[in-house]
Backbone as JSON, one array per atom type, in Angstrom:
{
  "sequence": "XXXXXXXXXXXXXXXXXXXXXXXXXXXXXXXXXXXXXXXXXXXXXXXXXXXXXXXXXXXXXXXXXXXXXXXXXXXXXXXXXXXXXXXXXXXXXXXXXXXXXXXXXXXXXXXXXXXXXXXXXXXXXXXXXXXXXXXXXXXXXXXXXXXXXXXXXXXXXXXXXXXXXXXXXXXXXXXXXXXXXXXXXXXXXXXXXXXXXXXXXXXXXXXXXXXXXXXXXXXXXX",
  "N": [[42.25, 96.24, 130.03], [40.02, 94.79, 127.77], [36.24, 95.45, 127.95], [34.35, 93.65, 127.77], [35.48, 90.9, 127.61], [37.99, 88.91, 127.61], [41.52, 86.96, 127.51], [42.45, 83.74, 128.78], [45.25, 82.35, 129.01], [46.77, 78.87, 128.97], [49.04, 76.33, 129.47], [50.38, 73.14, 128.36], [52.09, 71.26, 129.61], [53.87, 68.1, 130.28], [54.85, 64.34, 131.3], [53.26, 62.74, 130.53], [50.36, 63.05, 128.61], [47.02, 63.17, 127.51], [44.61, 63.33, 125.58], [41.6, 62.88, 125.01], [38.28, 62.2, 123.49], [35.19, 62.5, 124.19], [35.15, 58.92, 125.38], [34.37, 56.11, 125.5], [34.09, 52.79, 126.07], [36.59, 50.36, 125.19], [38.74, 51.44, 124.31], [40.38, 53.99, 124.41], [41.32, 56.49, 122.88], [43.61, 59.14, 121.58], [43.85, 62.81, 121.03], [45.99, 65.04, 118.98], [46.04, 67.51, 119.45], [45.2, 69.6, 122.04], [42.05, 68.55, 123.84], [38.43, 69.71, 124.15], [37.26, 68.74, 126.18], [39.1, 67.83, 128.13], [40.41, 70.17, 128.54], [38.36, 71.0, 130.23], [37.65, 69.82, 132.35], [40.27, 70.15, 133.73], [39.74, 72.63, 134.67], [37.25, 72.24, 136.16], [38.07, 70.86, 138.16], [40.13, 72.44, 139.34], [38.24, 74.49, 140.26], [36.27, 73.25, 142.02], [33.94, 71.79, 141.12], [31.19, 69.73, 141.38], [31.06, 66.05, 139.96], [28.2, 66.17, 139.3], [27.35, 69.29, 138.57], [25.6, 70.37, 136.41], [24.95, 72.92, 135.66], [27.43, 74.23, 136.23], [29.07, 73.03, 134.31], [27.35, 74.04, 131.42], [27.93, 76.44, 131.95], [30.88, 76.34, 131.5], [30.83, 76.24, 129.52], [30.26, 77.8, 127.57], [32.23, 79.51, 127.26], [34.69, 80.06, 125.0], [37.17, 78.23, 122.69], [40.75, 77.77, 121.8], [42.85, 75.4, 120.74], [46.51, 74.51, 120.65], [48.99, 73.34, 119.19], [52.61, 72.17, 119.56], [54.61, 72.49, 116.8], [57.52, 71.73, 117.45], [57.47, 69.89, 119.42], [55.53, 67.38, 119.6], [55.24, 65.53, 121.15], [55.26, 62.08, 121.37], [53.29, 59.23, 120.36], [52.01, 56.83, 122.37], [51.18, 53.75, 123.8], [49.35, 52.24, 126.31], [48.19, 49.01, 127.37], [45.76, 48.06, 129.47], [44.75, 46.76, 132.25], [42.35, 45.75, 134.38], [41.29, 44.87, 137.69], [40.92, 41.1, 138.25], [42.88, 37.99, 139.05], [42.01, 37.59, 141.61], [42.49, 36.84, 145.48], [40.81, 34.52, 147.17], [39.54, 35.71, 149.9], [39.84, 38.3, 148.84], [37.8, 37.79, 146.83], [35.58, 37.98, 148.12], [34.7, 40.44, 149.2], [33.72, 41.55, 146.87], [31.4, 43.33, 145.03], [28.57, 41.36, 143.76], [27.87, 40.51, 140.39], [24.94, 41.2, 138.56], [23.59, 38.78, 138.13], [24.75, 37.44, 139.91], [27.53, 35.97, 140.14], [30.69, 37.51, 139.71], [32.99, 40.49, 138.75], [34.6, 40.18, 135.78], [37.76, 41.09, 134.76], [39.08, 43.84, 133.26], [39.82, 44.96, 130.56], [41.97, 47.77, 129.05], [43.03, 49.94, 126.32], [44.6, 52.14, 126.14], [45.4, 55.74, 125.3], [48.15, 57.49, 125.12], [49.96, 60.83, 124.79], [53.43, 61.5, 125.04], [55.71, 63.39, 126.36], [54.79, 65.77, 125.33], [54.49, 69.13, 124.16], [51.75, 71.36, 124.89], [48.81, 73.4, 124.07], [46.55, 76.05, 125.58], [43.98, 78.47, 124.63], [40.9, 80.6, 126.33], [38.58, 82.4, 125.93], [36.08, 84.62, 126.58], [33.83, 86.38, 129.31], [35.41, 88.7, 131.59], [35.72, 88.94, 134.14], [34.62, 86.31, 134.86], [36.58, 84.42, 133.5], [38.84, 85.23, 135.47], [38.68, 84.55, 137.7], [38.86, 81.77, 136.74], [41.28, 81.45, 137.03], [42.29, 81.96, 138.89], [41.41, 80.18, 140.57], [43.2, 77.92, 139.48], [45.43, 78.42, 140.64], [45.42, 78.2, 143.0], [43.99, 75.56, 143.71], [40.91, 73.9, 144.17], [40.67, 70.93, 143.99], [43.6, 68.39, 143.0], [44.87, 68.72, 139.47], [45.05, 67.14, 136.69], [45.45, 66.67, 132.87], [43.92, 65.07, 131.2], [43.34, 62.67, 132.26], [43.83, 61.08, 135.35], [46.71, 60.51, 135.97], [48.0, 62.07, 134.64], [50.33, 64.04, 135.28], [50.77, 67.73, 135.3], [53.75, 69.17, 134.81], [54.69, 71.82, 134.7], [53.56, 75.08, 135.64], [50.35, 75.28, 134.65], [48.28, 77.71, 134.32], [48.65, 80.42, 132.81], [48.15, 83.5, 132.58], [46.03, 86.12, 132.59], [44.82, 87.72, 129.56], [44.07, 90.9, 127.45], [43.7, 90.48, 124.73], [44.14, 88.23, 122.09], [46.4, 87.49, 120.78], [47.98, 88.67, 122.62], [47.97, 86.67, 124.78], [48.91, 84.11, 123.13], [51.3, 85.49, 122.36], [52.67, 84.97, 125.01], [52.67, 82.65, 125.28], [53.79, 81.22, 123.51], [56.67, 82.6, 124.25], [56.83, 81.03, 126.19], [57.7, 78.42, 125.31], [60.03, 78.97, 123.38], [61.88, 79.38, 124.86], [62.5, 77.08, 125.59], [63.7, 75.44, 123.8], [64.45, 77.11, 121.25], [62.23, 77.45, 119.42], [59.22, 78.65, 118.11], [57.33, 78.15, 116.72], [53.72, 77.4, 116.08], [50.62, 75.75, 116.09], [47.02, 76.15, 115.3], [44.14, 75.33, 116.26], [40.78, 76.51, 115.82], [37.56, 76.95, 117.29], [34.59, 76.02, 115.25], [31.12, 76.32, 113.42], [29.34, 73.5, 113.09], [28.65, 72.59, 110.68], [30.64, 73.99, 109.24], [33.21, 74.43, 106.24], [35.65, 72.32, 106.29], [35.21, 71.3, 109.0], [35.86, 69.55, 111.39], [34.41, 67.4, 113.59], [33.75, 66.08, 117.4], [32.8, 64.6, 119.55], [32.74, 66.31, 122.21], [32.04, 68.54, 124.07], [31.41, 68.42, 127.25], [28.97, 68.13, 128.74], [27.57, 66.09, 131.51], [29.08, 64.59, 133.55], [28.49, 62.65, 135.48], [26.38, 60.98, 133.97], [28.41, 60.97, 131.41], [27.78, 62.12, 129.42], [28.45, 64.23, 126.12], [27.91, 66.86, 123.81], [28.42, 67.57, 120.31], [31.17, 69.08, 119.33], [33.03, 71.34, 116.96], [35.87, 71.35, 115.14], [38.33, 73.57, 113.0], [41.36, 73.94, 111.91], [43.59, 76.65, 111.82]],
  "CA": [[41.65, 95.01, 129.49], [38.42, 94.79, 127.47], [35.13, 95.28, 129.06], [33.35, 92.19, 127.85], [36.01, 89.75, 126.63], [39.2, 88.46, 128.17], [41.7, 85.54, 127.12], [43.06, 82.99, 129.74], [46.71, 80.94, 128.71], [47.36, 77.47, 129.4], [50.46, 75.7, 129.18], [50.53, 71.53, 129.23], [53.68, 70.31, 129.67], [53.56, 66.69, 131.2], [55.54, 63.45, 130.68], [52.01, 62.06, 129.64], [49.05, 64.15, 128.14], [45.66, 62.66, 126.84], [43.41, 64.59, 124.97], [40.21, 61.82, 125.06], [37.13, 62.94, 123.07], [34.33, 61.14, 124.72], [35.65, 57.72, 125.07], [33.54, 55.2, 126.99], [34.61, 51.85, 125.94], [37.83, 49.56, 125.98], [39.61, 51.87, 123.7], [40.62, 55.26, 125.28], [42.38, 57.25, 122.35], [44.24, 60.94, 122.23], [43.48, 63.28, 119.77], [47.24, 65.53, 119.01], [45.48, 69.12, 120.42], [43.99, 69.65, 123.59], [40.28, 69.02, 123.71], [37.89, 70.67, 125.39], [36.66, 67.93, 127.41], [40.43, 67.75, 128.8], [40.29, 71.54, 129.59], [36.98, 71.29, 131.15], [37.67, 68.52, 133.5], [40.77, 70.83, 134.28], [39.03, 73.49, 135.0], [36.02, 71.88, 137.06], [38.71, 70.28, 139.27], [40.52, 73.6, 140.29], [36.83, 75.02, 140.63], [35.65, 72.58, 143.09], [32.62, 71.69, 140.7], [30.84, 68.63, 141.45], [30.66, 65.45, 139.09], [26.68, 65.91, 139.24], [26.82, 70.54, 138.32], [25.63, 70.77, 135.31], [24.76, 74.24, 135.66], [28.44, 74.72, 136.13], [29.77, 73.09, 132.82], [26.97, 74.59, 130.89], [28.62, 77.94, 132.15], [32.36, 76.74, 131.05], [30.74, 75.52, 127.86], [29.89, 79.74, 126.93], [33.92, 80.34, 126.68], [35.54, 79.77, 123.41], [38.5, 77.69, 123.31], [41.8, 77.47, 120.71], [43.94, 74.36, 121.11], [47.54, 74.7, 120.46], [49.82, 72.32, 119.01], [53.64, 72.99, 118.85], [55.24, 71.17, 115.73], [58.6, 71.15, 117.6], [57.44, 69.74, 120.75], [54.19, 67.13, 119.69], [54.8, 64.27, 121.85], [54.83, 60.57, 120.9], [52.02, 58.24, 121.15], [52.22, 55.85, 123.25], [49.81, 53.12, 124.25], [49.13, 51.46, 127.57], [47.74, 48.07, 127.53], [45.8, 48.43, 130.77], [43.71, 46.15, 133.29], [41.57, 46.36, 136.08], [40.51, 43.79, 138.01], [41.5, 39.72, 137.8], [43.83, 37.79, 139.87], [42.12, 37.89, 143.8], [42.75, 35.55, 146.31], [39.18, 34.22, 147.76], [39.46, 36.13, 150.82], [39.28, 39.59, 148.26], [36.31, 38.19, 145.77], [34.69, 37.42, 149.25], [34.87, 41.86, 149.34], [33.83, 42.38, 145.55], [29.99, 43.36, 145.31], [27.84, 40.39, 143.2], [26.77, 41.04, 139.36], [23.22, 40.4, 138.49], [23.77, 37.43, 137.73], [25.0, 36.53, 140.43], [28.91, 36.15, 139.54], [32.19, 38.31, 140.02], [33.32, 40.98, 137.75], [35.81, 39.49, 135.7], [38.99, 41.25, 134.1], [38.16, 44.86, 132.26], [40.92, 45.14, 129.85], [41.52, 48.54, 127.72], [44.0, 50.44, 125.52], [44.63, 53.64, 126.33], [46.99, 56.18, 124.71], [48.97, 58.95, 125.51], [51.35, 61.55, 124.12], [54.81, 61.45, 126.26], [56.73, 64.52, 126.63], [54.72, 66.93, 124.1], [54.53, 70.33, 125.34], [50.67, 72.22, 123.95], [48.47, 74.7, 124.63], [44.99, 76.56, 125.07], [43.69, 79.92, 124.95], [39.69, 80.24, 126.56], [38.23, 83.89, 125.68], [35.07, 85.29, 127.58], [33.9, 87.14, 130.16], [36.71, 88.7, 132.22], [35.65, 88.21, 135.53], [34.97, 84.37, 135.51], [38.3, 84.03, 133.79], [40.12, 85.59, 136.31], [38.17, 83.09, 138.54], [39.35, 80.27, 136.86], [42.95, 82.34, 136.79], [42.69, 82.49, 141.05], [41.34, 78.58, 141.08], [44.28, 77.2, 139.1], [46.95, 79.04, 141.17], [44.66, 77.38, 144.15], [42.12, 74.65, 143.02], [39.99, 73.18, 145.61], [41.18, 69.28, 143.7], [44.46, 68.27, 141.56], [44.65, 69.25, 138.18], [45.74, 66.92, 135.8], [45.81, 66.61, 131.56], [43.23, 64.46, 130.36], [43.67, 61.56, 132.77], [44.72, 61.36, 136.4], [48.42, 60.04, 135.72], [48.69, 63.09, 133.25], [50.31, 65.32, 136.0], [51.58, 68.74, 134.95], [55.29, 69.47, 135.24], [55.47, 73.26, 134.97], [52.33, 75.65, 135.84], [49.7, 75.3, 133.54], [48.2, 78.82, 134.37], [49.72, 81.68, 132.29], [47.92, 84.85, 132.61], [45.16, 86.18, 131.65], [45.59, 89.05, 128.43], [43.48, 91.99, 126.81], [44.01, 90.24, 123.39], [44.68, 86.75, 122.01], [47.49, 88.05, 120.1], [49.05, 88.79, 123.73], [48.26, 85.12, 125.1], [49.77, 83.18, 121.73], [52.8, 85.7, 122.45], [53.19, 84.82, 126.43], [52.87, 80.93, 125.44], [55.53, 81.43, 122.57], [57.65, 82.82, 124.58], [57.53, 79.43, 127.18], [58.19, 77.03, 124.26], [61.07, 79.28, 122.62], [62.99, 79.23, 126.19], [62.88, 76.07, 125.36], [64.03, 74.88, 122.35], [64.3, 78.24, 120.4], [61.24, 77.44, 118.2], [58.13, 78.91, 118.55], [56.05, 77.62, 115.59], [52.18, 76.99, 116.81], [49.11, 75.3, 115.05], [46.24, 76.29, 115.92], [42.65, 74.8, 116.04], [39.57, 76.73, 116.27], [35.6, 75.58, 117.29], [33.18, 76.98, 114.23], [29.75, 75.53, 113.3], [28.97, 71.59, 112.85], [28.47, 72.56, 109.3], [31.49, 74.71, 108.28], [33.88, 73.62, 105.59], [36.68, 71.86, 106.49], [35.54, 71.17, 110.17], [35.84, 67.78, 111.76], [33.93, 67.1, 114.9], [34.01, 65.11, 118.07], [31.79, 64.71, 120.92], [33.97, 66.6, 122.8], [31.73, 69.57, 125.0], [30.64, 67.77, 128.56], [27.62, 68.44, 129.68], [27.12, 65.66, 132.3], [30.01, 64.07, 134.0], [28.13, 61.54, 136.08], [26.09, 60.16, 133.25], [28.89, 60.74, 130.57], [27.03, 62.87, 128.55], [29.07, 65.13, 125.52], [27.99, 67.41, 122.91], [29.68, 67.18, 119.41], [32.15, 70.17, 119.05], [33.85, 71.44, 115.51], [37.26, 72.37, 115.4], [39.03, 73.78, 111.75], [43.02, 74.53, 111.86], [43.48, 78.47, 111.38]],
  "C": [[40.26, 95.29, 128.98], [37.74, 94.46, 128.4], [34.2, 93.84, 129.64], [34.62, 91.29, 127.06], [37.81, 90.34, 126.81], [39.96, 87.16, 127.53], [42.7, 84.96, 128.14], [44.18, 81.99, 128.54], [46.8, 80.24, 129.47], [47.96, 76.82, 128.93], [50.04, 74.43, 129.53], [51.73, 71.08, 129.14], [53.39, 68.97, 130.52], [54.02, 65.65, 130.44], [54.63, 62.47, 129.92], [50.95, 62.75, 129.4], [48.0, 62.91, 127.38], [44.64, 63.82, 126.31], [42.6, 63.52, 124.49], [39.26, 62.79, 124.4], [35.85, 61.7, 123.53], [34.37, 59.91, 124.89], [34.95, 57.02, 126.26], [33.74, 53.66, 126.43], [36.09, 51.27, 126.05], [38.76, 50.09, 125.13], [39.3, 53.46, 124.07], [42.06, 56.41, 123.97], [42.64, 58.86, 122.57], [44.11, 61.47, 121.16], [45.2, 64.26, 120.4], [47.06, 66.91, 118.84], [44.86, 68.91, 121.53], [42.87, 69.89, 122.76], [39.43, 69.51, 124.7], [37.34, 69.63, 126.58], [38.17, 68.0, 128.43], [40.59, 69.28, 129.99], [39.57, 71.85, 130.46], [36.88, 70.37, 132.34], [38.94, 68.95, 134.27], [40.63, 71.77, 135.18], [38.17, 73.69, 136.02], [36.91, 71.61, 138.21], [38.94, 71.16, 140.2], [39.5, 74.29, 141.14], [36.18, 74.38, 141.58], [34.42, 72.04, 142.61], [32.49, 69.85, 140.7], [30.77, 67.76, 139.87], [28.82, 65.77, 138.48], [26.09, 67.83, 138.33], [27.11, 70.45, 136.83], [25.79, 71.94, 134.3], [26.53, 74.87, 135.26], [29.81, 74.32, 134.4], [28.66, 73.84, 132.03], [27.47, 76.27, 130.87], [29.86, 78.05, 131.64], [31.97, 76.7, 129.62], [30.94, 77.15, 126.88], [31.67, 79.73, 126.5], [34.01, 79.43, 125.6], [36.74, 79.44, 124.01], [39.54, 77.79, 122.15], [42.83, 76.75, 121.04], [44.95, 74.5, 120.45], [47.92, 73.94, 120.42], [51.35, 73.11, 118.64], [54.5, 72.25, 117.94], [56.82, 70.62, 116.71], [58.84, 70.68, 119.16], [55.7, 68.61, 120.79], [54.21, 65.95, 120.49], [54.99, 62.85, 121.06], [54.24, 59.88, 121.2], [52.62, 57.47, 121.78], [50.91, 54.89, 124.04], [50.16, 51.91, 125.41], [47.93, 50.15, 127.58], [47.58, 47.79, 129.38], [44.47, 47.59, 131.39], [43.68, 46.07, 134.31], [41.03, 44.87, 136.46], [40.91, 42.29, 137.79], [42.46, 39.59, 139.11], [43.83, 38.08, 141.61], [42.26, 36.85, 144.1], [41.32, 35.74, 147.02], [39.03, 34.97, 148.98], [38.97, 37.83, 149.93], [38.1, 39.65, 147.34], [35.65, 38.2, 146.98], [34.21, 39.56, 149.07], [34.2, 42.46, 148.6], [31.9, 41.81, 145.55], [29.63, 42.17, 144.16], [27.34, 41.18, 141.74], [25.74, 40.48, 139.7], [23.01, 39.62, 138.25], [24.31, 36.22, 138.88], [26.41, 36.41, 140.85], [29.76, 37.68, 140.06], [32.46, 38.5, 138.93], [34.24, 40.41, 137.32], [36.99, 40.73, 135.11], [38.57, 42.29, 133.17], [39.5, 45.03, 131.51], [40.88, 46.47, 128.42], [42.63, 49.19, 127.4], [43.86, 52.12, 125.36], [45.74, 54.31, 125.73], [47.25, 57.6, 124.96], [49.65, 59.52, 124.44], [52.69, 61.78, 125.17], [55.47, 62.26, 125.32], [56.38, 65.5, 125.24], [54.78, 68.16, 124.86], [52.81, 71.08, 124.14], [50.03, 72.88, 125.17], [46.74, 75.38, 124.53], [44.74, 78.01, 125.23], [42.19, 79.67, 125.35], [39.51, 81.88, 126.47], [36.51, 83.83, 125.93], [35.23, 86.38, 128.79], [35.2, 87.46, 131.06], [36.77, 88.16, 133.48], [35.85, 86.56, 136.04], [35.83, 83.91, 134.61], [39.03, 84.45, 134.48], [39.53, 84.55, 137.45], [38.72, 82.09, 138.43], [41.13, 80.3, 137.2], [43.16, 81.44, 138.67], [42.53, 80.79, 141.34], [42.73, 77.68, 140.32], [45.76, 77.43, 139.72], [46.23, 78.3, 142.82], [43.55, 76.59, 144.27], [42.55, 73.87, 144.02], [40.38, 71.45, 145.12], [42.49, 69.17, 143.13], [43.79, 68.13, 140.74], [45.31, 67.87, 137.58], [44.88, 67.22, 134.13], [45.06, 65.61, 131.09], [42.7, 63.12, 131.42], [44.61, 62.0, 134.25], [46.04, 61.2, 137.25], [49.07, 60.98, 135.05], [48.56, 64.14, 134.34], [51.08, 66.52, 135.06], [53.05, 69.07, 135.33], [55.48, 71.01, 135.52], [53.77, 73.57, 135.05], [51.33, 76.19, 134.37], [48.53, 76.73, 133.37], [48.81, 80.08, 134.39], [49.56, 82.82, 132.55], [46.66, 84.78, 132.11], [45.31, 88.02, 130.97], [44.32, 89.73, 128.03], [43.51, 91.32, 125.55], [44.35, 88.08, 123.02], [46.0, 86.81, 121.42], [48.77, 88.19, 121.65], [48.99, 87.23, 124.51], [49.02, 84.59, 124.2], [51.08, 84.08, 122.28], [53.44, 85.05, 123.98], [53.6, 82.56, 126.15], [53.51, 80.33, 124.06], [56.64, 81.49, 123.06], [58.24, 81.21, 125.81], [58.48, 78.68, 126.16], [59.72, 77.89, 123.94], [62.01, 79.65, 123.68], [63.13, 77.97, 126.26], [64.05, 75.46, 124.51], [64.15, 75.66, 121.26], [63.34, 78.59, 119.19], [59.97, 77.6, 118.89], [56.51, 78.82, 118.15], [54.61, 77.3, 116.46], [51.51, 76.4, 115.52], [48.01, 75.19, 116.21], [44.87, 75.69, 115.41], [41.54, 75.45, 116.68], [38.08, 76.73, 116.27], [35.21, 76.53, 116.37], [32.5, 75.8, 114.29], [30.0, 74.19, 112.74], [29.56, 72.29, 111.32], [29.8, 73.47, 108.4], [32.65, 74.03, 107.43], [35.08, 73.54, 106.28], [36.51, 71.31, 108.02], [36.12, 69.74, 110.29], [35.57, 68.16, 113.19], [34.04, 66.21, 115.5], [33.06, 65.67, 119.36], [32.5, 64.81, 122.34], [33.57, 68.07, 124.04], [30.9, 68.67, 126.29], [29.85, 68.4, 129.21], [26.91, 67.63, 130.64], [27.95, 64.56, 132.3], [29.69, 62.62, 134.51], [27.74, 60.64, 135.04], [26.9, 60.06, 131.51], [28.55, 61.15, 129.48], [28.07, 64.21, 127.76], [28.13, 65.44, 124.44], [28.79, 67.51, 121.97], [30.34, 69.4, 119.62], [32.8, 69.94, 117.47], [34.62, 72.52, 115.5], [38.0, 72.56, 113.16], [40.4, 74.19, 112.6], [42.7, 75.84, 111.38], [44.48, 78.24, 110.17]]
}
């Protein structure tokens, strides 16, 4: 394996996937690649990293990522009309802390959306060591893992290997899909600069969990 520069495979299979790019209001959409906020909130989980270490996403932020889409396997949206809150009996508002005002939260109502039953994919290339770290925490992470969202469990093991090459990841997470369904087609998306042609960005690198804090990211198709 190279000295300085390793690549970790990840498989998502799951009957619901989210790929959220910063979403903090009453609309919760999915972008149709894994994003990195998805992987990184994967990642942190297995790792045991607090909502509050910053230190520690600023460290996942260094790896490079390439999101994988497989045309013959992308999922269908699907949207969840979803609320929180409403409908207590006076004995449970008696329970529910006071706004500033005075008053009881009322009824948070938001629209969230999924992909059901896609199957995609990531490659993360850096240092070798702390990918084989994240390798050893995903085969034993200190929290569950899920896919964007904590309803988006994994069905099959979303830690593939880690390869000498990216050329040998893309082949190991070919070969899942085409034991599938005999097709192994990929599309791939990878991060270059804000400014390069053709990107399109999204505030999609987390750098502070607690206060909800992302960096924009820019992904082009290869």
């Amino acid at each position: 394996m190279s000295s300085n520069q390793a690549f970790l495979a990840l498989f998502f299979d799951a009957p619901l996937l989210s790929f959220g790019v910063g979403s903090k209001f009453d609309r919760r959409e999915t972008l149709g690649f894994p994003s990195r906020g998805a992987v990184t909130g994967l990642v942190a989980a297995a790792l045991g990293m607090a909502r509050d270490d910053c230190a520690g996403l600023a460290r996942l932020a260094q790896l490079k990522m390439t999101g994988i889409a497989f045309p013959s396997a992308p999922g269908s949206l699907l949207g969840d009309y979803h609320t929180v809150g409403g409908g207590y009996s006076p004995d449970e508002l008696r329970s529910i802390v006071a706004t500033a005002d005075g008053g009881r939260g009322g009824t948070v109502v938001t629209d969230r959306y999924y992909l059901a039953d896609g199957k995609f994919a990531a490659v993360l290339s850096g240092e070798p060591g702390f990918l084989n770290e994240i390798g050893t925490a995903l085969l034993n992470p200190v929290w569950g893992g899920w896919i964007g969202r904590k309803n988006c469990l994994p069905a099959t093991p979303v830690f593939q290997g880690v390869f000498d090459s990216e050329a040998a990841a893309l082949a190991k997470l070919k070969t899942l899909l085409k034991a599938e369904d005999g097709n192994a087609a990929c599309r791939l998306w990878d991060e270059c600069p804000l400014e390069a042609p053709d990107a399109v960005s999204y505030p999609d690198i987390p750098v502070d969990w607690a206060r909800r804090t992302f960096h924009p990211r820019a992904v082009r198709e290869r």
